[in-house]
C-alpha positions as a Python dict, from the first residue, in 0.01 Angstrom:
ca = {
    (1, 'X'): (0, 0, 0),
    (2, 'X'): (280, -189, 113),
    (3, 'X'): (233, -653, 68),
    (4, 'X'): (291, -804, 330),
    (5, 'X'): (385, -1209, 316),
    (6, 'X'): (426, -1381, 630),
    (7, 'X'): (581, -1733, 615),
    (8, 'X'): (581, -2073, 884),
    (9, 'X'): (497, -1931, 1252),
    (10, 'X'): (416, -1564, 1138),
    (11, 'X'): (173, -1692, 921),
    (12, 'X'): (12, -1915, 1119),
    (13, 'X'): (-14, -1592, 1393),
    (14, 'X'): (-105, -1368, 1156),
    (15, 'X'): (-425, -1598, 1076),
    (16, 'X'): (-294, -1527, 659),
    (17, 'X'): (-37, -1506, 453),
    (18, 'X'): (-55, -1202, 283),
    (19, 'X'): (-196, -888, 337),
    (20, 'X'): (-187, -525, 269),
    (21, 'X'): (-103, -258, 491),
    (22, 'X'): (-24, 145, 435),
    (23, 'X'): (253, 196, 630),
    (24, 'X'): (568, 437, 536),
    (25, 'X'): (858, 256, 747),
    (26, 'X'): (903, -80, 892),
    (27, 'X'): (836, 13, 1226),
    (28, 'X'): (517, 149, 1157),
    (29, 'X'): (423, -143, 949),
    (30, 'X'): (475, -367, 1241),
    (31, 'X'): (261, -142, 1490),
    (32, 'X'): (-33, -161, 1210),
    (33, 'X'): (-1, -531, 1175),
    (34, 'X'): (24, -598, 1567),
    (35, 'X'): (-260, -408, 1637),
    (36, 'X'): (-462, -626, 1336),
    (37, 'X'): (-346, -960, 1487),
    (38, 'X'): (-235, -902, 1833),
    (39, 'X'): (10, -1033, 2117),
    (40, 'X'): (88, -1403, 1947),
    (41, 'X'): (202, -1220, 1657),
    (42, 'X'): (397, -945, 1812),
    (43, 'X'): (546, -1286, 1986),
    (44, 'X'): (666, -1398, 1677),
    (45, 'X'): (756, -1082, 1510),
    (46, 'X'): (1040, -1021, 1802),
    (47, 'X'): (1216, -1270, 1608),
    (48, 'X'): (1140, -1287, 1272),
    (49, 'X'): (1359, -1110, 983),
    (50, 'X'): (1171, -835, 794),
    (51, 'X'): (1302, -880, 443),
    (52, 'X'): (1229, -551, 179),
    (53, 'X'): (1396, -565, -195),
    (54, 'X'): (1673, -861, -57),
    (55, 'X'): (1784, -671, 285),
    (56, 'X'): (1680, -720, 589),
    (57, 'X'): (1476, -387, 721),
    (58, 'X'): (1550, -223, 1045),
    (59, 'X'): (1219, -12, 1222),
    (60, 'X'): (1333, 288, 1036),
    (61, 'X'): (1381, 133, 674),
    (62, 'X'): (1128, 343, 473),
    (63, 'X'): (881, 140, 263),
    (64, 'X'): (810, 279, -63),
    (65, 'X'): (454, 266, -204),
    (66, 'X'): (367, -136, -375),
    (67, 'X'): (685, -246, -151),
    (68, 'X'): (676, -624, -38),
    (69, 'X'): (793, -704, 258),
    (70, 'X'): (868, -1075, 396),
    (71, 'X'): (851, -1213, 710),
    (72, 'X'): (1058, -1450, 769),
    (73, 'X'): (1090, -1657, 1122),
    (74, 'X'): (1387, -1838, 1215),
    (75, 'X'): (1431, -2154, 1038),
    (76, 'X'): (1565, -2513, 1179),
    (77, 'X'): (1849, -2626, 1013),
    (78, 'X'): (1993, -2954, 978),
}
């Protein structure tokens, strides 16, 4: 199972801010996770950065088994 942390907006549509998910790449970890929480978080997840082990992951980064993955919306600077 892969961990799942969702931070700021993500969390807040995700209704939590961590879960667990089985899911081999990061494209099928998002289609798990949108079907779970539904169209606000698919919203937010069109502009979030999925973070695994320091990189950001692209829909075919493969997730190895007790992976964590952040998600990380865009953050106002100033």
């Amino acid at each position: 199972m892969v961990t799942v942390r969702y931070f700021a907006a993500a969390a807040e549509a995700a209704g939590c801010e961590e879960e667990s998910v089985a899911a081999a790449t990061i494209g099928e970890l998002q289609d798990v996770v949108i079907a779970r929480h539904g169209a606000s978080l698919a919203r937010v997840l069109g502009r979030c950065a999925l973070i695994v082990g320091g990189e950001r992951g692209r829909p075919e980064t493969p997730l190895q088994s007790e992976a964590v993955v952040d998600v990380l919306p865009p953050f106002a600077g100033g």
